[in-house]
N, C-alpha and C positions, 0 to 999 in steps of 0.2 A: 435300221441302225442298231446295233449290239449296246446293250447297256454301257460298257465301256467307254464308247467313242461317243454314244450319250452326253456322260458324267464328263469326258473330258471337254467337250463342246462347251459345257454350261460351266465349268471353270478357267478356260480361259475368256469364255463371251464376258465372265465375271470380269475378270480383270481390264477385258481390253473394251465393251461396251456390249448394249444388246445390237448395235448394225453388224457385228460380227455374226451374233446369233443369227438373226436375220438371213444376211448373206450366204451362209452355209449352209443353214436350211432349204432355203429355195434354190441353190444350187443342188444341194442335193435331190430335192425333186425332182427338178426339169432332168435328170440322170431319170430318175423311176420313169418319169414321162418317155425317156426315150427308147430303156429295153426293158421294162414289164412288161411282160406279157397280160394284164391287165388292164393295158390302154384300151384293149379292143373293146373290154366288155364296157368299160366306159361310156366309151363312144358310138356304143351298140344301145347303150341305156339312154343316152344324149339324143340318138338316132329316133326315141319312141317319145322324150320330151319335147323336141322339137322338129316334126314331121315334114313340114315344107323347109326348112333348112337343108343346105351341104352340107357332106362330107366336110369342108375344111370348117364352116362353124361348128360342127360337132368334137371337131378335132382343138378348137377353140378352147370351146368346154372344158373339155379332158383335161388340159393344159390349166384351164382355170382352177378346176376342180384339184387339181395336184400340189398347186401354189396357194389356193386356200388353206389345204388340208396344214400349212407349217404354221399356221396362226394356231392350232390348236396348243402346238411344245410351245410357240414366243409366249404366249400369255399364261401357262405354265412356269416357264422360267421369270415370266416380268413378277408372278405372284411369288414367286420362292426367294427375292430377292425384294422383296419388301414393298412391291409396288400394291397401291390400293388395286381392286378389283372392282367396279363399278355395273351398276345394271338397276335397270327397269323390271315391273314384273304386274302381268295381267292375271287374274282369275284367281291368284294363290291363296285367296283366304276362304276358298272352297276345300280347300284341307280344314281347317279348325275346324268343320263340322265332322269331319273321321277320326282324326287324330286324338286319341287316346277313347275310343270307342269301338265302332268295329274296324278299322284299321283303312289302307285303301292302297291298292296296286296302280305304280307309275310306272307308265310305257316309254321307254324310255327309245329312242330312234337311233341311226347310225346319219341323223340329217340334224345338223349342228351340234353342240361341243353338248354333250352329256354329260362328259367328267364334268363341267363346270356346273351344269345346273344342279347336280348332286352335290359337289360340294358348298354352291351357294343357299343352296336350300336348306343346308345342316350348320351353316353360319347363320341362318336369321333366322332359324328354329332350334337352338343350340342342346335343349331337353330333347329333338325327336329320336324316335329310333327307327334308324335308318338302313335297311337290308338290301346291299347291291348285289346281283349276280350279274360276274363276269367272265367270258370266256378264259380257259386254261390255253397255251399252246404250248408245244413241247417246248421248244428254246424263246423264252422271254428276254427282254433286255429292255426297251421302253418302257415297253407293258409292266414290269417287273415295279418299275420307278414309279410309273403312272398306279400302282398298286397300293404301293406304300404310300405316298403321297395321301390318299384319299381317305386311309386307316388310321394315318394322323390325327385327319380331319373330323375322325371321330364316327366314321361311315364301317358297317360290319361288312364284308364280302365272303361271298362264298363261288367259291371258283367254278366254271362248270366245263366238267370234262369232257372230252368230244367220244370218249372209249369210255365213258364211265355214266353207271345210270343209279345214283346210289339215291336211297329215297328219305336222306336226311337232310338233303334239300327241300323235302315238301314238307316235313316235320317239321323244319326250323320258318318254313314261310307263314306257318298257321299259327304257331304262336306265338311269332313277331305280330299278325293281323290281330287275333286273339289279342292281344296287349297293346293296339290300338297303335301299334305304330306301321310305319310305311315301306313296303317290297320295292322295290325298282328292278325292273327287267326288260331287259332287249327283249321289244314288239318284233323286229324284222330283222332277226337274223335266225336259222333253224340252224342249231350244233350240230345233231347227230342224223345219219340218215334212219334211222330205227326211230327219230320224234316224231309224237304226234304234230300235223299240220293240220292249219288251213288256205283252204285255197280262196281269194278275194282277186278282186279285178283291180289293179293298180296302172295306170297309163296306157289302159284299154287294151293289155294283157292280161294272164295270169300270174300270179305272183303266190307264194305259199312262205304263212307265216306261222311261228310256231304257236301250239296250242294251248301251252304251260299255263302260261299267265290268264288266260280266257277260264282255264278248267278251275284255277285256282279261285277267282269273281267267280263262278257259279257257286263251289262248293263252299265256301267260305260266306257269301254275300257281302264281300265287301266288294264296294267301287273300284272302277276303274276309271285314272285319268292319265290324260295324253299332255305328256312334258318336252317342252323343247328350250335350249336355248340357244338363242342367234347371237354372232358377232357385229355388232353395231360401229364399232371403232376400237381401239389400240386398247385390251385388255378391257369393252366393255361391251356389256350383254343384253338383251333384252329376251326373258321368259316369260312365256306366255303357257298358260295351262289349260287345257280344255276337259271336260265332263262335268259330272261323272257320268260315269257308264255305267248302268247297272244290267245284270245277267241274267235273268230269272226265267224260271219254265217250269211249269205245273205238271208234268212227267216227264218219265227217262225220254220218251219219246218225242219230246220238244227241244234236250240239251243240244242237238249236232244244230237247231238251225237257229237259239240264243242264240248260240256261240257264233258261227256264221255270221249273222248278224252284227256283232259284238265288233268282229273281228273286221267287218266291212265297212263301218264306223271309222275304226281307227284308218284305215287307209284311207279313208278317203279323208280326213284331216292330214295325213301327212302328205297326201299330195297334193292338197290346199295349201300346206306350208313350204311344198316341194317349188310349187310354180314360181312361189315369193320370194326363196334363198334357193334357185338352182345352185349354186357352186359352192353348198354347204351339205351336197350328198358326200360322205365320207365311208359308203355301204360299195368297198372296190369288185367283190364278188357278185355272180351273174343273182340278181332279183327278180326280172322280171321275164317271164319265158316266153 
């Protein structure tokens, strides 16, 4: 959906209620549900979750997973129009031993609402400083909204291009850690085909995740932890945070299997969190090979 028809969605749902919002959205899903050419890989990903299953439960999935994916705009929209935001939250006060010291890198997933957990995190830590890197695409229009929204909210981003390798993104990450505050970065998605990867076993496939945020916890020594946040009910969440991870290797020639290591951790928590909230994979591109 183009920015546009967006912006006009959320002012007439204004006017007329959020069952509008609602209704239009998951209508418009079950549309993507039924000529994207992305079902398949869905339900090729579905196909390696749930191996003794059919085709038509995988197809279930897909279906789930599409109708899921419109809770992430309705509570979006219920928060822009003044409704509270509500959530639980495990492990978080494992930050205040980073946070304003050597800093600490959050892995941030494409399995439950990450906008939310970023922006919830920067609400109940209203001093932290907070560096999101998010994907660039040529023609934005959500994405564009979903941008802004979050810069409000007081969240720094820095765009990252899929044709572009500029290196004042790792400048700007070191001394945000440097000054004790906190990166956030998509663990499982690889932008460029020119990124460094790693390769980790994820639903007893291969799967390749990129290496940025691994390189950065070695060279830097700050922690790494793994953040999620789940939708619980109507505009409320529950975040749970796991680590730290820390990355250390006594020569050059230990860094590729830290990092391995490092990196084989976090999968294997997000597929611990994967089995808990299947129809909160919102990762539509092939992961797992």
């Amino acid at each position: 959906m183009t920015g546009f028809w967006y912006t006009l969605l959320v002012r007439v749902a204004g006017l007329c209620g959020s069952w509008l919002f609602v209704l239009t959205s998951r209508i418009i899903a079950a549309g993507f549900f039924v000529i994207s050419p992305r079902v398949a890989e869905s339900r090729r990903f579905y196909a390696a979750l749930y191996p003794e299953k059919g085709r038509l439960y995988q197809l279930y999935c897909t279906f789930h997973q599409y109708q899921n994916f419109t809770s992430i705009h309705l509570d979006r929209y219920l928060a822009s129009h003044g409704k509270t935001t509500t959530y639980t939250s495990q492990g978080l006060e494992k930050l205040d031993a980073v946070i304003g010291r050597q800093g600490g890198i959050l892995l941030m997933s494409h399995l439950g609402n990450w906008e939310m957990a970023a922006t919830l995190l920067k609400k109940q830590r209203t001093n932290l400083q907070l560096l999101l890197y998010m994907g660039v695409k040529e023609k934005e229009g959500v994405e564009r909204l979903q941008k802004d929204d979050l810069r409000r909210s007081g969240v720094t981003i820095i765009g990252v291009d899929q044709t572009d390798n500029s290196p004042f993104s790792a400048v700007e990450t070191f001394r945000v850690l440097r000054s004790g505050g906190l990166v956030s970065i998509a663990g499982d998605i690889v932008w460029r085909s020119d990124q460094r990867k790693v390769r980790v076993t994820f639903l007893g496939r291969d799967a390749y995740l990129p290496g940025a945020p691994f390189i950065f916890a070695l060279l830097s020594g700050a922690p790494l932890f793994v953040f999620f946040a789940f939708r619980v009910g109507r505009n409320s969440y529950h975040m749970p945070l796991a680590g730290p991870i820390f990355i250390q290797a006594k020569c050059r020639q230990e860094r590729q299997r830290a990092i391995e290591e490092a990196a084989q951790q976090y999968a294997d928590l997000m597929e611990k969190a994967l089995r808990q909230h299947p129809f909160e994979w919102y990762h539509f591109d092939r992961f797992i090979h």
